[in-house]
C-alpha positions as CSV (number, residue, x, y, z in Angstrom):
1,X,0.0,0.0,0.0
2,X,1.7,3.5,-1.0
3,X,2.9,5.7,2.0
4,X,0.3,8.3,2.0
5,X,1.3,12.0,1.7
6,X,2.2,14.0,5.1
7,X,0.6,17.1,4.1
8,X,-3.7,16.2,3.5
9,X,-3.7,18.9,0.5
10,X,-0.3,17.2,-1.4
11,X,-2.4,15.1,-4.4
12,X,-5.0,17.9,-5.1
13,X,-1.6,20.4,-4.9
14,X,0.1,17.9,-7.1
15,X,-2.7,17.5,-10.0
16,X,-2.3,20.8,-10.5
17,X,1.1,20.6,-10.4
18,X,1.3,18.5,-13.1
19,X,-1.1,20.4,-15.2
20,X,0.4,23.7,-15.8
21,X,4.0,22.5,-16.0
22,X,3.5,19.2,-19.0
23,X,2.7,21.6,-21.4
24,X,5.9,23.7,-20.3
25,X,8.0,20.6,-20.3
26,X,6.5,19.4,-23.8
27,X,7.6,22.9,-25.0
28,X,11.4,22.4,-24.4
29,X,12.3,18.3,-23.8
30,X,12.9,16.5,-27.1
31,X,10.3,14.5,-28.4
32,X,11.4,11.6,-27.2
33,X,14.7,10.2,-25.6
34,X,16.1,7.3,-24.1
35,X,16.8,8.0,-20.9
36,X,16.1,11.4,-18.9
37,X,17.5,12.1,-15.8
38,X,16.0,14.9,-13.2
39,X,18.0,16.2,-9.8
40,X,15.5,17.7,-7.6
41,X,17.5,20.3,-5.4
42,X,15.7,20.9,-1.8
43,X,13.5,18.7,-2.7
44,X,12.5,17.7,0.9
45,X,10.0,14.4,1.0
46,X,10.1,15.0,-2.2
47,X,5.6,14.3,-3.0
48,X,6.3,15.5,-6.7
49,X,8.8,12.7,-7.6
50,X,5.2,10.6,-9.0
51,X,3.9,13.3,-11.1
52,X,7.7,14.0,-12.1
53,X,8.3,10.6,-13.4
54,X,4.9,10.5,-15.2
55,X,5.8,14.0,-17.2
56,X,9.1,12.7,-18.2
57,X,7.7,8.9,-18.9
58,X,5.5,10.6,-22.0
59,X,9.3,11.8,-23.6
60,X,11.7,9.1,-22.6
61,X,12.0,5.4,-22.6
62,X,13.3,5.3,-19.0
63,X,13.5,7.8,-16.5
64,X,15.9,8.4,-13.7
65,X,15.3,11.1,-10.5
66,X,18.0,12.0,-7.6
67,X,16.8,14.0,-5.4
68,X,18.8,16.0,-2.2
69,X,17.8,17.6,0.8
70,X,19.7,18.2,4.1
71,X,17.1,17.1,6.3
72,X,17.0,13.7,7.0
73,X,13.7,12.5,8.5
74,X,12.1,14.1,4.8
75,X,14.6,12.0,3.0
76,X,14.1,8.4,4.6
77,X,10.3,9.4,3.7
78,X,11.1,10.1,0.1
79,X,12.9,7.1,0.2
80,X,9.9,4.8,2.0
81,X,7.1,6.0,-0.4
82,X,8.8,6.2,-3.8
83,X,11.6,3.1,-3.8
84,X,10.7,1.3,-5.5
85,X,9.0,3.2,-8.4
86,X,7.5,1.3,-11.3
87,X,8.1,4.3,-13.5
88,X,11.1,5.9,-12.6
89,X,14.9,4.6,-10.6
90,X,14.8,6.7,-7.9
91,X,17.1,8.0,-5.1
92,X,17.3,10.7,-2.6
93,X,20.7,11.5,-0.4
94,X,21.2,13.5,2.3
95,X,23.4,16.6,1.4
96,X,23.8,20.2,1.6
97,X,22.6,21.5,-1.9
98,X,24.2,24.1,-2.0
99,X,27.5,21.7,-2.3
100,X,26.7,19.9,-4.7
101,X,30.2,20.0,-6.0
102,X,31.4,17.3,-2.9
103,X,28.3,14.7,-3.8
104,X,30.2,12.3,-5.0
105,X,26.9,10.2,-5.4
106,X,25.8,12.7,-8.4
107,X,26.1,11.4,-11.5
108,X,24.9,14.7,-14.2
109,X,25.1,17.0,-16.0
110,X,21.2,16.6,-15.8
111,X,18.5,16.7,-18.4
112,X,16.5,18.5,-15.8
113,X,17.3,20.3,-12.8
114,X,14.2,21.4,-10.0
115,X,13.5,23.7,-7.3
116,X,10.4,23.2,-6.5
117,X,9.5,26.6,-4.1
118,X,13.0,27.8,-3.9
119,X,13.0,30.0,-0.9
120,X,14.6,32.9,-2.2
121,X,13.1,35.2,0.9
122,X,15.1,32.4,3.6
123,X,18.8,33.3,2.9
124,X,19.9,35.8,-0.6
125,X,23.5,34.5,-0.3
126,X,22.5,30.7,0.4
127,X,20.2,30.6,-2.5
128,X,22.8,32.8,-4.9
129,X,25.5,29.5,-4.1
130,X,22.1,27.1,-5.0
131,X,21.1,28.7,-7.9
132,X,24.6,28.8,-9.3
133,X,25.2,24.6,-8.6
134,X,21.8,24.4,-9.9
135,X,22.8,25.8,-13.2
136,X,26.4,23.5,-13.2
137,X,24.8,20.5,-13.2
138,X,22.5,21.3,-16.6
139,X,23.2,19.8,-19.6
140,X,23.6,21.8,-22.4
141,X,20.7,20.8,-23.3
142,X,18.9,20.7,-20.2
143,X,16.5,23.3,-18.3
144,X,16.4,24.1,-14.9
145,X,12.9,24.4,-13.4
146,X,11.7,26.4,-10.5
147,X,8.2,27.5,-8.3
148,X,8.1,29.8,-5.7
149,X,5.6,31.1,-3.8
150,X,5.5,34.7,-3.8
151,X,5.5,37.0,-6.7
152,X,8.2,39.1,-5.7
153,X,10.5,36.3,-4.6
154,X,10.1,34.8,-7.9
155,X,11.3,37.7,-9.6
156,X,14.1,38.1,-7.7
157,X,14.9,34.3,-8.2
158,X,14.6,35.2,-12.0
159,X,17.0,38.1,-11.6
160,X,19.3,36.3,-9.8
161,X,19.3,32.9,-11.8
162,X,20.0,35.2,-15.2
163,X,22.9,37.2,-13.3
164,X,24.4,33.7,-13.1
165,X,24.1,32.8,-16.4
166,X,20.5,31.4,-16.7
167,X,18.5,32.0,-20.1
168,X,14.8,32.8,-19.4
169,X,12.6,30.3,-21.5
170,X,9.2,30.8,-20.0
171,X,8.0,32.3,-16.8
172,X,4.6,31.5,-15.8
173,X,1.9,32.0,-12.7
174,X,-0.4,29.3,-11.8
175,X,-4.0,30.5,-12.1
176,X,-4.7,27.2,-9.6
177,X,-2.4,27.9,-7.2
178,X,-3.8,27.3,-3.7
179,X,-3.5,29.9,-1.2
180,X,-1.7,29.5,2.0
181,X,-2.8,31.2,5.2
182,X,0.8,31.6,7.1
183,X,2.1,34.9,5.2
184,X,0.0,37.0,2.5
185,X,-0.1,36.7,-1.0
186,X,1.4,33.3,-0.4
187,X,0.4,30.0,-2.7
188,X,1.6,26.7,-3.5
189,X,3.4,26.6,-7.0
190,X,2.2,30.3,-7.3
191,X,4.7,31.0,-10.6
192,X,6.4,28.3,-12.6
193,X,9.3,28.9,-14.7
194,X,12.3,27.1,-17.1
195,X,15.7,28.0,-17.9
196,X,18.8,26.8,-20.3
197,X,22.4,27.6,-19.8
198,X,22.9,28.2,-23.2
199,X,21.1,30.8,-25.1
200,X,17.6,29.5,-26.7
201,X,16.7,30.1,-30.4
202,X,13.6,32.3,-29.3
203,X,12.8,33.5,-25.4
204,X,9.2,32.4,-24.4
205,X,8.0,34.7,-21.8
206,X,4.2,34.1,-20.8
């Protein structure tokens, strides 16, 4: 029986989730690959790793997702509910992301790199070292994807990602996002957004 979700609001969260960001996805992955492989950054237990691995299942013949966070106790639950996976090989490691440099266990470059609500707002100079690993560990190829949850820390996420180097491909806001009630203006997967590290043929900004 699958582990269910900590949070009561994670699958309704996550089907919206997985609306708004296939069609962003279909936009820039090729058509169809052999293998992708996704590192989700902060990814904490991790409850998108299903909807993940059925996104990239529709453009690849196998799939492959890593995902790191520093906190333990969310780890060995990503690990309980989603290893095995029937659609995706799977792992999640304890480390510092914003190191990923010393993970010896990273394979990359990635096809896709994630932060799924980067928190911008919870340390400038902590995020500026994530965003910048983030954006090593892209293939050329690749995108790195991001939500946040406030407006204006998603802008300055945007700012800051293209001062490192990132390429804006499409910046979005959720019109299903679901407010929170613990800080205004505050929603879960409130904007989406994509980048390359190597300049695209034509920007996408919706």
């Amino acid at each position: 029986m699958p582990l269910p979700f900590s949070n009561k609001y994670a699958q309704a969260d996550l089907r919206v989730l997985k609306q708004v960001l296939l069609p962003m996805f279909a936009e820039q992955l090729p058509k169809h690959s052999q293998q992708l492989q996704l590192l989700n950054i902060a990814c904490g237990r991790a409850d998108e790793t299903g909807i993940l691995a059925e996104i990239l299942a529709q453009f690849a013949d196998s799939v492959e997702i890593t995902g790191v966070d520093i906190r333990r106790p969310e780890i060995s639950e990503a690990n309980t509910r989603w290893r095995p996976s029937k659609i995706a090989d799977c792992r999640f490691l304890v480390h510092d992301a914003s190191q990923l440099d010393h993970i010896k266990e990273l394979d990359g470059p990635y096809d896709i790199v994630m932060m799924r609500h980067q928190n911008y707002w919870n340390g400038a100079e902590v995020w500026h070292k994530i965003y910048d690993q983030a954006l090593h560990r892209v293939k050329p190829t690749g995108i790195l994807a991001i939500t946040s949850y406030f407006d204006k820390e998603h802008h300055q996420a945007l700012q800051a990602i293209s001062g490192l180097g990132g390429h804006l491909l499409q910046s979005s806001k959720n019109p299903f996002s679901r407010p929170l009630n613990d800080a205004p203006n505050k929603s879960v997967d409130r904007h989406l957004a994509l980048f390359s590290t190597s300049v695209p043929e034509n920007l996408i900004q919706v």
